[in-house]
C-alpha positions as CSV (number, residue, x, y, z in Angstrom):
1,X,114.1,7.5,124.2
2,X,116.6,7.8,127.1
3,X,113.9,10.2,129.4
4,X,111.3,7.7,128.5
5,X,113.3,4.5,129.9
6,X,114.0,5.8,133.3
7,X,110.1,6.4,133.4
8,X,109.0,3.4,132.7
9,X,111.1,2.3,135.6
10,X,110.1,4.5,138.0
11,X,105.9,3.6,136.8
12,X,107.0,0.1,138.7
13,X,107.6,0.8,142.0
14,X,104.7,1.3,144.5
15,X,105.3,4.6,145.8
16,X,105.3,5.8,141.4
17,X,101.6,3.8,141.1
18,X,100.2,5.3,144.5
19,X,101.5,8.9,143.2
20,X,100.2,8.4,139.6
21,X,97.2,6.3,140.2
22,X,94.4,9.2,139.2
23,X,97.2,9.7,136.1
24,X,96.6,5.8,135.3
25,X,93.0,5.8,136.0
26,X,92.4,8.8,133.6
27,X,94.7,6.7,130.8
28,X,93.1,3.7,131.1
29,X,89.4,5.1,130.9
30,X,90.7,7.4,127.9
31,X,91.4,3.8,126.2
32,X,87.7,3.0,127.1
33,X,86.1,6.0,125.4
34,X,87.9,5.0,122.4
35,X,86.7,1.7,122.3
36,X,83.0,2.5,123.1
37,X,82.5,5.7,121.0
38,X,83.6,3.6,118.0
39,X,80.6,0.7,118.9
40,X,78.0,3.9,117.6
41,X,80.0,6.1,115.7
42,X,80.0,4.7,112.2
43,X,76.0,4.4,112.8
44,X,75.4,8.2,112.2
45,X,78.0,7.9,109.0
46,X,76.0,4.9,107.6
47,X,74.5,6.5,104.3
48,X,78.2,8.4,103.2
49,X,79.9,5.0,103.5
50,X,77.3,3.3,101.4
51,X,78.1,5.9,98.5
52,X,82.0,5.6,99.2
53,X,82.1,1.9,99.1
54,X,79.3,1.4,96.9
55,X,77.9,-1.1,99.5
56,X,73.9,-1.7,99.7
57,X,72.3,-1.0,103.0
58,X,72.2,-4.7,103.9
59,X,75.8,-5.1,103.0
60,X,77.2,-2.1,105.0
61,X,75.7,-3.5,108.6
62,X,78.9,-5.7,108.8
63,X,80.7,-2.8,108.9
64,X,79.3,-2.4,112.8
65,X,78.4,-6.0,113.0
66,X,82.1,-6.8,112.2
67,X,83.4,-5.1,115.3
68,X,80.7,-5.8,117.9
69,X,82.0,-9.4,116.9
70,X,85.1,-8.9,117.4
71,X,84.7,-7.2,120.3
72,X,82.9,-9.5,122.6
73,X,85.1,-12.7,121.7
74,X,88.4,-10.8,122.9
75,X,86.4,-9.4,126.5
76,X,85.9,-13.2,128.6
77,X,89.5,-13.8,127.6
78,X,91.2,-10.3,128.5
79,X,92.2,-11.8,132.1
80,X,93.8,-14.9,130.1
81,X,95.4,-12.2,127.3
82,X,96.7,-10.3,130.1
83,X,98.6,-13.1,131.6
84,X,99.9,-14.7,128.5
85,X,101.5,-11.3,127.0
86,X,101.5,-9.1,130.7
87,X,98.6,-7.0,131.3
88,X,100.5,-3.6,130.3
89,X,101.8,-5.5,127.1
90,X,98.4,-6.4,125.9
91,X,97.2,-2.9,126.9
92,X,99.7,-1.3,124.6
93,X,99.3,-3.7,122.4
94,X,95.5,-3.0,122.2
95,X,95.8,0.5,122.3
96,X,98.4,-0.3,119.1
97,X,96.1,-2.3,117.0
98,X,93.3,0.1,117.5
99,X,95.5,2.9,116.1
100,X,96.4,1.0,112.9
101,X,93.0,-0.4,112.3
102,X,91.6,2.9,112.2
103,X,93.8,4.7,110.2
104,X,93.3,2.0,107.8
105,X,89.6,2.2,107.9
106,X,89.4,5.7,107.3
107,X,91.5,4.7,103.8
108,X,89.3,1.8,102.8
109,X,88.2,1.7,99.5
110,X,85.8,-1.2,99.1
111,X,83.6,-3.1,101.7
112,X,85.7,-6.4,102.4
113,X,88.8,-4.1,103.6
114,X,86.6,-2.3,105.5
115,X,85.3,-5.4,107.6
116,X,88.1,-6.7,107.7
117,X,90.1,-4.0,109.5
118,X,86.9,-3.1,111.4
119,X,87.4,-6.8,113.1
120,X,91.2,-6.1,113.5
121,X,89.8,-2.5,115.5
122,X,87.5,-4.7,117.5
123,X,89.8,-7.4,118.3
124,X,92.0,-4.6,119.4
125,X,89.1,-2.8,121.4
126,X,88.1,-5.8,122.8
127,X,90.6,-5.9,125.7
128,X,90.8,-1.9,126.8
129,X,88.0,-2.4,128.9
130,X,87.9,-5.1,131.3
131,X,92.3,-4.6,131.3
132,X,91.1,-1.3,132.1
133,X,88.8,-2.1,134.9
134,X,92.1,-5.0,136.4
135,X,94.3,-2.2,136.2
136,X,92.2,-0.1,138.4
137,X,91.1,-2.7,141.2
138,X,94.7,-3.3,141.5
139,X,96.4,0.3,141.8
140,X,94.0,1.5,143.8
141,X,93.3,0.7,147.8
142,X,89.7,-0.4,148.7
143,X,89.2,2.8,150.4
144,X,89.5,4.6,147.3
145,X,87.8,2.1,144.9
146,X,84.4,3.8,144.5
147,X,86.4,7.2,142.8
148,X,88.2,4.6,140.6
149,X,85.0,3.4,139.4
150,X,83.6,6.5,139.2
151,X,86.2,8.0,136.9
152,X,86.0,4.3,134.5
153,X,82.2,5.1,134.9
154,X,82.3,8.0,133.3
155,X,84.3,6.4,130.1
156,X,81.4,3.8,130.0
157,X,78.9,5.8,130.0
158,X,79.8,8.4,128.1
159,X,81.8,6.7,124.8
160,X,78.6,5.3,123.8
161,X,76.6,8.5,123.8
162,X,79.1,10.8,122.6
163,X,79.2,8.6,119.5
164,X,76.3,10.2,117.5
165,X,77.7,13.8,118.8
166,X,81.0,13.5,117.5
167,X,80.2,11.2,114.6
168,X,77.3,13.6,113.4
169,X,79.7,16.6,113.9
170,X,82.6,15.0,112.1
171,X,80.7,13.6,108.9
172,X,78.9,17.1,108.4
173,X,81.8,19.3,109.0
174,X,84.3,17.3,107.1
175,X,83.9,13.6,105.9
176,X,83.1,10.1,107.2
177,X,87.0,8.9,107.1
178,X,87.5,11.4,110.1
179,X,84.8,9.3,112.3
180,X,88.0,6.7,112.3
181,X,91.1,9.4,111.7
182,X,89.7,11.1,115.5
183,X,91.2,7.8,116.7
184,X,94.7,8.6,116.3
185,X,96.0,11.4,118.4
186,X,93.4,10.4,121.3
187,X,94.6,6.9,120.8
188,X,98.7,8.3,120.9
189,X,97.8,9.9,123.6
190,X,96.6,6.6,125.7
191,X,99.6,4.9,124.3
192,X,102.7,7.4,125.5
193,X,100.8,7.7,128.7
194,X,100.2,3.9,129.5
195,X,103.5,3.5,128.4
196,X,105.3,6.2,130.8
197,X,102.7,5.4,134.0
198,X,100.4,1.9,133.8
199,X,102.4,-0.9,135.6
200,X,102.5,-4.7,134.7
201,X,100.3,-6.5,137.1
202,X,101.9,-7.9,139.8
203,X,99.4,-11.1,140.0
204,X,100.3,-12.3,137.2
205,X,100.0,-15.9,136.8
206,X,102.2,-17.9,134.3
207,X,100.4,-19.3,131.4
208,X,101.4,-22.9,130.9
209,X,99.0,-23.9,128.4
210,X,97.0,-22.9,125.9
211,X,93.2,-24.2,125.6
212,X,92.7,-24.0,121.5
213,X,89.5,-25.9,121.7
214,X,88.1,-23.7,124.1
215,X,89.3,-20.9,122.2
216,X,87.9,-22.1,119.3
217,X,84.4,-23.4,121.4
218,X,84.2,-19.6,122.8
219,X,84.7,-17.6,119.8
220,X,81.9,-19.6,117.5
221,X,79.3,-19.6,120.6
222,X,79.6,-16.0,121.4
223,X,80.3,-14.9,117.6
224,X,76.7,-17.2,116.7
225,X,75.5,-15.4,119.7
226,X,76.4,-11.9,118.6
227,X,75.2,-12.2,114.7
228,X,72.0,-13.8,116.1
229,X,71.1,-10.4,118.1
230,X,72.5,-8.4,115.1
231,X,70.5,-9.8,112.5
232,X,67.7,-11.4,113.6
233,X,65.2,-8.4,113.5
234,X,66.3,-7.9,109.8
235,X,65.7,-11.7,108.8
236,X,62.3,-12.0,110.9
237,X,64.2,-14.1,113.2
238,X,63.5,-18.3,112.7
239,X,61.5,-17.9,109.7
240,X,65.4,-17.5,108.4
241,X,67.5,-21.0,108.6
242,X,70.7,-18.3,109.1
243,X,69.2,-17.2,112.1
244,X,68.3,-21.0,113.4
245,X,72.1,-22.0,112.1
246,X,73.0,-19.1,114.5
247,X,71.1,-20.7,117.2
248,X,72.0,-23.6,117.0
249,X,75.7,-22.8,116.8
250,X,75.7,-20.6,119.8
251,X,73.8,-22.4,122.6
252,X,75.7,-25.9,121.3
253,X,79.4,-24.0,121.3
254,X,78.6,-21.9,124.1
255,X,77.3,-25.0,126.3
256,X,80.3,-27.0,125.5
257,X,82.6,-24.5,126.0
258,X,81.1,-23.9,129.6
259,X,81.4,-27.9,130.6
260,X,84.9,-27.8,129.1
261,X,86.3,-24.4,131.4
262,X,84.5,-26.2,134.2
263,X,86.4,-29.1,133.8
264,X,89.8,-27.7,132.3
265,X,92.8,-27.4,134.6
266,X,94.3,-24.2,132.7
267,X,90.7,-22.5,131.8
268,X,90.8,-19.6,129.5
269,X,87.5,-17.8,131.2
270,X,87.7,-18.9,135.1
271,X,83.7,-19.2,135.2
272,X,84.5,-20.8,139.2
273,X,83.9,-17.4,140.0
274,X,80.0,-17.4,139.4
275,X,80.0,-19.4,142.3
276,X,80.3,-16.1,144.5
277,X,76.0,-15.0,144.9
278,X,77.1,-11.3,145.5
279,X,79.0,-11.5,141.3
280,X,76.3,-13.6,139.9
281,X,73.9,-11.0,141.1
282,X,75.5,-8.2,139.8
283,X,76.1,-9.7,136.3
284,X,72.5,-10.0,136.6
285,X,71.6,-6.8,137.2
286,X,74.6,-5.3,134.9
287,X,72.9,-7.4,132.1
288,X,70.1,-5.4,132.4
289,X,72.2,-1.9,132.8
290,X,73.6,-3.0,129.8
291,X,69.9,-3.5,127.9
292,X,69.3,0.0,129.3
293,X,72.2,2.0,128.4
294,X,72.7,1.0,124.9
295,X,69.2,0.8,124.2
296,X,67.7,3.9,125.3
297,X,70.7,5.5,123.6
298,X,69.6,3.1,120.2
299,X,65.8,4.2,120.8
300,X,65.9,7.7,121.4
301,X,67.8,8.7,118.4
302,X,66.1,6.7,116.3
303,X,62.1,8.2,117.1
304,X,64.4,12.1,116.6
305,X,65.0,11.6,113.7
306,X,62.3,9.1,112.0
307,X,59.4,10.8,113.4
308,X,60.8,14.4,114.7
309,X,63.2,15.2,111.4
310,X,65.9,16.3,113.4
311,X,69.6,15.4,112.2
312,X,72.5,13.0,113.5
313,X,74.4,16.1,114.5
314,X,71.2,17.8,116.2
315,X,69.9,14.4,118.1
316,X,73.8,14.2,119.3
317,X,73.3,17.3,120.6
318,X,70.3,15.9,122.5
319,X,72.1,13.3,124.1
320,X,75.0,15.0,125.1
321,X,73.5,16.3,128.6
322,X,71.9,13.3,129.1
323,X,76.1,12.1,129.3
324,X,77.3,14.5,131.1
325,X,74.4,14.4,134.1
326,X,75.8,10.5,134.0
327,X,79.6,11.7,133.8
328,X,79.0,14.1,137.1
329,X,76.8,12.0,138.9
330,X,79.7,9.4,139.4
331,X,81.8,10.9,141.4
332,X,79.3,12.7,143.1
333,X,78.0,8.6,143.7
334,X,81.4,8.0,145.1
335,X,81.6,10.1,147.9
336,X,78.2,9.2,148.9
337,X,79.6,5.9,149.2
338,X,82.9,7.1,151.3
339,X,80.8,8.6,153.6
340,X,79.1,5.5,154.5
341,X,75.2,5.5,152.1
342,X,75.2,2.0,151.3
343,X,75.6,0.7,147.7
344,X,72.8,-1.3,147.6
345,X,70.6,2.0,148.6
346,X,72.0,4.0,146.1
347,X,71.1,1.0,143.1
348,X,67.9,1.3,144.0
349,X,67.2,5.2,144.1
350,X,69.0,5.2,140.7
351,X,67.2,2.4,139.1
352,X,64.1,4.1,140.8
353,X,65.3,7.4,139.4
354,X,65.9,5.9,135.7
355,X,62.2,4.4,135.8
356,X,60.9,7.8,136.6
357,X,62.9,9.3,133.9
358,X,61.1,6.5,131.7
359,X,57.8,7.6,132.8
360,X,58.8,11.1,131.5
361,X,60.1,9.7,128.1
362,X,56.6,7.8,128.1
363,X,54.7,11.0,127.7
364,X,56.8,12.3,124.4
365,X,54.5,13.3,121.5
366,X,55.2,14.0,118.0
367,X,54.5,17.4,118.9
368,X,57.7,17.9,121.8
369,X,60.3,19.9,121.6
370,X,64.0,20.2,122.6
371,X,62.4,21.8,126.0
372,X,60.6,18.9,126.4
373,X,63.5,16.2,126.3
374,X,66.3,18.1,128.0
375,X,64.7,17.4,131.7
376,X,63.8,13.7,131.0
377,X,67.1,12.7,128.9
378,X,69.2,14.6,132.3
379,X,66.9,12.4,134.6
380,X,68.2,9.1,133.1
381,X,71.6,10.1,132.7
382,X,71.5,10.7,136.4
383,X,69.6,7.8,137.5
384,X,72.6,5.2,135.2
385,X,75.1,7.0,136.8
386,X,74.3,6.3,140.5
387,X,73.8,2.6,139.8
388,X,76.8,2.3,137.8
389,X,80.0,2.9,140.6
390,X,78.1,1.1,143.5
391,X,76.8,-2.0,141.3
392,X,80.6,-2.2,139.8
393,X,82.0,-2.5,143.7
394,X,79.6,-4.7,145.1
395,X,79.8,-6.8,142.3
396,X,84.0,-7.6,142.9
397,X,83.4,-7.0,146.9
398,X,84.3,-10.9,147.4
399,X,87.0,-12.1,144.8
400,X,90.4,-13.1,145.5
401,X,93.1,-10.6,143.5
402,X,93.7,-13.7,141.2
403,X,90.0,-13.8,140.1
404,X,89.7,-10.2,139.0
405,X,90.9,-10.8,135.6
406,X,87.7,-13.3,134.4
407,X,85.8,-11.6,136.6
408,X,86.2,-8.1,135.3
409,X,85.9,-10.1,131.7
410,X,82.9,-11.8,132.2
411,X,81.2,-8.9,133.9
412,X,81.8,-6.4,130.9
413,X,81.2,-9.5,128.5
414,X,77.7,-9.4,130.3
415,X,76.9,-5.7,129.7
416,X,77.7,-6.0,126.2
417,X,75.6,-8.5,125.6
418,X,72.8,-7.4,127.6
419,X,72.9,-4.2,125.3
420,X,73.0,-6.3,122.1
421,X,69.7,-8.0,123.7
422,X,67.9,-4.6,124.6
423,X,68.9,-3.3,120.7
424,X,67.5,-6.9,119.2
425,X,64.4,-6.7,121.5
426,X,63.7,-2.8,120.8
427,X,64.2,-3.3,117.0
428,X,61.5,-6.3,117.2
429,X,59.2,-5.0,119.9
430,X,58.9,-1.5,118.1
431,X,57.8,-3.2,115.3
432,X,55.6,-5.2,116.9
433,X,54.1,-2.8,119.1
434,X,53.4,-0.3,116.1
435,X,50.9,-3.0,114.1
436,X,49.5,-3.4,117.3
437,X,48.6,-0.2,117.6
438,X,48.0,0.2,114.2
439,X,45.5,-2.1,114.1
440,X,43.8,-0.2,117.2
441,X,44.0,3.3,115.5
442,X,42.3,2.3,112.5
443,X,39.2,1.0,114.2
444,X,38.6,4.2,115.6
445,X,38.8,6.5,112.3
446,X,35.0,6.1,111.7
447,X,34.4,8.0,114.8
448,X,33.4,11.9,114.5
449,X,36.6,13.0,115.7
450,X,38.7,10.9,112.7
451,X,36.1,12.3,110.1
452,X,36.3,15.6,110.8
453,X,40.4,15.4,110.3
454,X,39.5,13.5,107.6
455,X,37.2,16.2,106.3
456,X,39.8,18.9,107.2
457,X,42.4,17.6,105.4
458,X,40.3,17.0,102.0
459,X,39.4,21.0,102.0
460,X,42.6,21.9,102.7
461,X,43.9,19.8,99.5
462,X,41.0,21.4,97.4
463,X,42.1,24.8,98.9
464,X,45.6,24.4,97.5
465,X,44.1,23.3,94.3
466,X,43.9,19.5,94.2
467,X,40.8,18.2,92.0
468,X,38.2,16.6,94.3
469,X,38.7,13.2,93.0
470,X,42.3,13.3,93.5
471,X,42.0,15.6,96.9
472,X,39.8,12.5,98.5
473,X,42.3,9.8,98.1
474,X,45.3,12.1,99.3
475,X,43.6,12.9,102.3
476,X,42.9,9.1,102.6
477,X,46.5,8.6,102.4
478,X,47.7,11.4,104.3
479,X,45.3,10.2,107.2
480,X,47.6,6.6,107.1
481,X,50.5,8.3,107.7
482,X,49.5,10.3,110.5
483,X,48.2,7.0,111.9
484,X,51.6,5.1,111.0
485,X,53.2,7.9,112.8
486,X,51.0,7.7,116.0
487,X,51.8,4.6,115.9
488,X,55.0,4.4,115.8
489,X,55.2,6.9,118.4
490,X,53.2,4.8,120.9
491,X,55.4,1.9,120.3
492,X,58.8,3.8,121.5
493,X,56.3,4.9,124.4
494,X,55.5,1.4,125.3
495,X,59.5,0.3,124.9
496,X,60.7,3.3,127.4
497,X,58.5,1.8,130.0
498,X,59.4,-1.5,129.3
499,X,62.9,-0.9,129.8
500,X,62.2,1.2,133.2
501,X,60.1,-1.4,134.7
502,X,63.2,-4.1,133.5
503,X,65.6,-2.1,135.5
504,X,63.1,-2.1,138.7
505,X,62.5,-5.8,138.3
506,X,65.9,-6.6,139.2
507,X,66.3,-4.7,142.5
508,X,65.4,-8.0,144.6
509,X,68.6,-9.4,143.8
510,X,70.4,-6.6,145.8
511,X,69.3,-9.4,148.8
512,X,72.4,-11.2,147.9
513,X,74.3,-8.0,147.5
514,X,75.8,-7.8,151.4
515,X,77.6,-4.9,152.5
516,X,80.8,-4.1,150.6
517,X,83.8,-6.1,152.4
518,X,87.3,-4.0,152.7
519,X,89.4,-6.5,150.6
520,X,92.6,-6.5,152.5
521,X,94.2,-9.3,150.8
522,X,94.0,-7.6,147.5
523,X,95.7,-4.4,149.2
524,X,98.2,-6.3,150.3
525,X,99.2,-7.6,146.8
526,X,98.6,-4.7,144.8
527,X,100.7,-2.1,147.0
């Protein structure tokens, strides 16, 4: 305990932070990748759990629900959290929780302990990443911002994707507790670092009152919010009165809540700085990197293995390049911005890039292979990863020191939600699209080409036996499927280009994206 003390001392001063501030930025995006990989983690361990816990299908969605929850109620208020217990407090404490609420996930034995200490983990998660992201705008000089961003990049975009990797791996090699027990010497390891090299802010503001209404306001608005997106595809939206009870919940909470921060003099969430055109535009355009991210990462997996057969562990596997084009392209994004290509230039040959790599997804069959997705899944990961460093810059280019904390909140509040959005309209659109094209397939089986599959399939079954009563109606019914399948293979077609052309349809608000100012002031009072 004595060699820790003088360590934590020594983390204080200015010269410690400059010299460790790739040691802290490394730290605090290891905290990120925690938090993220456990948002699609459990997904892949889905059908153990349900056996464990003796849960239904229905009933073991909470167990993600629950977190995703929890998680996007603590991120507007992380700035607030930060300055009511001291930002590298409510980082350890965070990082603290997390721990604890895993561990005692992995030894749940029924489905309410299970929710419940998956809200505990996301209440803890909740706070890694936009403390993350404060923590990093103030250790590091302007100058060096872009690298900063380019190394939290990486733990953005690559916790959610690794998820289905390292969940498939760990339920097949071992069992599904480990998907939570992984938590704990990767979360040990944040937690000694942060507490021998991540400094207490020194913009903290004193916290002289306490806003329980808002509190209250904010949590039911976004919580309605969040359950809405999470359940609506399942309950066929407002043909459910819990989905319209969500509704109404979460526009009337979160509209009061906004008049009341408005008009509070101690708000929790300091929405003032929407004011700035160059923020507002990025948490614009982030919402839709969010919708991108999370759900080309929700539908690709998703069309492996329904319609392709492969398995959690083998669609990881998939991904995983896709992650690490992103994870290198960052940096690589970083310099081009030190060297003086402008951010806004660089959005838009990644969000042009990402829209090819759509076009290429749009050409999958039921028919490709693994050498068919490995170019196309690299493509995207590249084209995210240019937009991710600049757009994260520009976005904070204007704001004072003191508005970094709900700024930084609100603009990973954003993403989140825009990803919950993209997952709720994919789940819907998918469906939607496939009766649609259902419909289409099956006025075209009368044509010459549908009969003589038709026909193929009927002498095949009498080949292998069948009796030619029974031979006709299988082929009838193994003709449906192929159509179902067709069908359902168009529809993630159609959603890959939807979501490239989304991305694209942003770009004009790069117009209010100016030229990334050196922020001098906050140089000043960070170093």
């Amino acid at each position: 305990m004595k060699s820790i003390l003088p360590s934590l001392s020594r983390s204080t001063d200015d010269a410690s932070i400059h010299q460790h501030r790739y040691i802290i930025a490394m730290t605090v995006t290891l905290a990120c990748v925690l938090e993220l990989l456990d948002t699609s983690i459990v997904n892949v361990a889905i059908p153990h759990m349900m056996g464990s816990l003796g849960a239904t299908l229905d009933e073991i969605t909470w167990v993600s629900i629950g977190y995703v929850v929890a998680n996007v109620i603590v991120l507007p208020i992380s700035g607030f959290l930060g300055n009511l217990f001291g930002r590298r407090n409510y980082l350890v404490l965070s990082i603290a929780l997390f721990i604890v609420a895993s561990i005692a996930c992995g030894n749940a034995t029924s489905l309410p302990e299970m929710v419940f200490w998956r809200i505990v983990q996301g209440l803890g998660g909740g706070g890694l990443i936009a403390t993350a992201q404060m923590t990093l705008f103030e250790v590091f000089p302007a100058k060096e911002m872009g690298t900063a961003m380019a190394i939290f990049g990486m733990g953005i975009m690559l916790g959610p994707m690794l998820g289905p990797t390292v969940g498939g791996w760990l339920t097949d090699q071992y069992s599904w507790p480990w998907i939570f027990y992984i938590n704990l010497p990767l979360g040990l390891g944040a937690l000694l670092l942060t507490l021998l090299y991540v400094p207490d802010s020194k913009l903290r503001k004193a916290v002289t009152h306490i806003d329980f209404v808002g509190l209250l306001l904010m949590a039911s608005g976004i919580g309605a919010l969040q359950l809405l997106l999470e359940r609506g595809e399942k309950l066929e939206w407002f043909d459910s009165w819990e989905i319209v009870t969500y509704t109404v919940l979460s526009i009337g909470a979160i509209g009061a809540f906004i008049i009341r921060q408005l008009e509070h003099d101690h708000p929790l969430v300091d929405l003032r700085v929407c004011k700035d055109g160059q923020f507002s535009a990025g948490l614009a355009i982030t919402f839709l990197l969010g919708a991108s991210l999370f759900s080309t990462v929700f539908i690709f997996p998703v069309y492996a293995q329904t319609l392709m057969g492969y398995t959690a562990w083998q669609t990881g596997l998939l991904i995983l390049p896709s992650a690490l084009a992103s994870g290198l392209t960052m940096p690589i994004s970083a310099k081009l911005v030190d060297r003086g290509m402008p951010p806004r230039l660089l959005i838009t040959l990644g969000a042009s890039i990402f829209l090819y790599s759509m076009w290429m997804h749009h050409h999958f069959t039921t028919q490709s292979g693994i050498s068919d997705f490995m170019l196309p899944l690299i493509v995207r990961g590249i084209g995210l990863g240019m937009i991710f460093m600049p757009l994260n810059s520009l976005s904070m280019a204007n704001l004072a020191p003191t508005q970094i904390g709900s700024a930084t909140g609100l603009y990973n509040l954003t993403r989140q939600l825009g990803g919950s959005v993209g997952i709720a309209l994919s789940a819907t659109f998918a469906t939607k699209f496939a009766h649609i094209n259902t419909d289409v397939l099956l006025e075209n089986l009368g044509s010459d080409t549908a009969m003589e599959r038709l026909a193929g399939l009927k002498n095949m079954l009498l080949g292998s036996g069948t009796p030619a009563a029974a031979a006709e109606q299988a082929a009838n019914a193994l003709m449906m499927q192929i159509v179902s399948k067709q069908a359902l293979m168009l529809a993630y077609e159609h959603l890959f280009m939807l979501f490239g052309f989304a991305m694209i349809s942003v770009l004009p608000l790069l117009v209010f994206m100016k030229k990334t100012k050196v922020r001098a002031s906050a140089d000043a009072a960070a170093h």
